[in-house]
N, C-alpha and C positions, 0 to 999 in steps of 0.2 A: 247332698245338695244337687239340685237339676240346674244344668248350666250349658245348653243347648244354645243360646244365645254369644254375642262379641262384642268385641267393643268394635264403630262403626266410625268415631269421626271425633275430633276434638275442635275448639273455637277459642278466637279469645287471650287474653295478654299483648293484645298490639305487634302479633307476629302472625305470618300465614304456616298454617301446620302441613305436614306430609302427610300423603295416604295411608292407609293401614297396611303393613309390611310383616312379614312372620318374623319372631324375638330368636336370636341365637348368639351363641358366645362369639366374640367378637364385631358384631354388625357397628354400623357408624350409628352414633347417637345424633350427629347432627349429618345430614347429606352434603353438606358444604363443609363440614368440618375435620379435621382426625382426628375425633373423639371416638373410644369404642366403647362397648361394654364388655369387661372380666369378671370371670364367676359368676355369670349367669346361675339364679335360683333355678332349680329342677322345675318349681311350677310356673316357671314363664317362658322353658323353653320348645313348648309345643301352642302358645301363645302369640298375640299381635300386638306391636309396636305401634304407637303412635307419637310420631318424635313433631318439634316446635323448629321450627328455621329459630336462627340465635335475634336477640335477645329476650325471651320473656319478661314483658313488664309487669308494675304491679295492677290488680284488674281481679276480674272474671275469666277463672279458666272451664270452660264446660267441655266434659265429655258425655258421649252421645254411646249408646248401646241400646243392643238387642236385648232384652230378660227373656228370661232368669240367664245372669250369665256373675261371673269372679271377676272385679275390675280388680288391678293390681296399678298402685301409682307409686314411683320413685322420684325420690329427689332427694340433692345433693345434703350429706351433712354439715350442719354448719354456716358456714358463708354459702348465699344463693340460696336456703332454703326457705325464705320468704313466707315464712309463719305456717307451712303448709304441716309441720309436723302437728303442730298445735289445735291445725285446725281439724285434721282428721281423727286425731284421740281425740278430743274431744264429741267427736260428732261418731262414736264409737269404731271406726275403724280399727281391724286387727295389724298388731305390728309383729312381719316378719322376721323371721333368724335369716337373716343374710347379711352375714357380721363381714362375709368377702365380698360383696361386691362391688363394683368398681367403676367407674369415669376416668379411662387411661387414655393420654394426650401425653407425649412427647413435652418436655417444658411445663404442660400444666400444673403441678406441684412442684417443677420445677428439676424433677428426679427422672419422668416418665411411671411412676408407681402406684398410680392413681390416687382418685379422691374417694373415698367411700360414700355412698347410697343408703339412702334409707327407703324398704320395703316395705309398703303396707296394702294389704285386701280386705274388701266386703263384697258380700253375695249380694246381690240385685235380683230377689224375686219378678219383682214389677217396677214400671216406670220405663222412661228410655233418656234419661239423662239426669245427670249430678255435677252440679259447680261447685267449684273450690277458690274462696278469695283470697289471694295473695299480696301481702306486703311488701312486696320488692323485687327488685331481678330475682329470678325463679333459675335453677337448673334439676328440671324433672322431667318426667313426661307417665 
């Protein structure tokens, strides 16, 4: 697959988003926040972040890319995950084996041992943006 392209900018959920940042084990998931990520998947760590200021409402999330390019989106399992699984199987989206990775926050589960993520990508021959509607406070990006 040709993937020469990025992802470039997200909008949307009634928050103002961050610039696009390179992905690595440990980075803040929110910049005002101690949220990190653990067990970064192999294919998002030579990859770009694009994280939400807290709290994603429910709405229109659009992200913005170059094609042909891999978008990968996360969101939390569970509680926060605001229909977004649903909505990407459906709309054929692939779901990755990232059975570890993680949303760690001190207190957040209450242990510090995070929340698990759910991974999913699709290839974007053409086009330069795709919306995702969500049901509810959202923890993805």
């Amino acid at each position: 697959l040709e993937c020469s392209g990025k992802v470039t900018g997200c909008s949307g959920l009634g928050v103002a988003w961050n610039p696009p940042r390179g992905m690595a084990e440990g980075i803040l998931i929110y910049t005002d926040k101690d949220y990190t990520f653990r067990n970064v998947p192999a294919c998002l760590t030579s990859g770009t972040y694009i994280g939400s200021h807290c709290w994603p409402k429910a709405g229109t999330w659009t992200i913005e890319y170059e094609a042909p390019t891999m978008l990968y989106v996360w969101v939390q399992q569970g509680a926060y995950n605001a229909g977004v699984d649903e909505v990407l199987k459906a709309d054929g989206w692939l779901l990755e084996d990232a059975k570890d990775f993680l949303n760690v926050a001190l207190g957040l589960d209450g242990f510090g041992s995070g929340l698990p993520l759910t991974l999913w990508s699709r290839h974007f021959a053409s086009g330069s943006s795709y919306s995702i509607e969500t049901k509810d406070l959202m923890i993805g990006g």
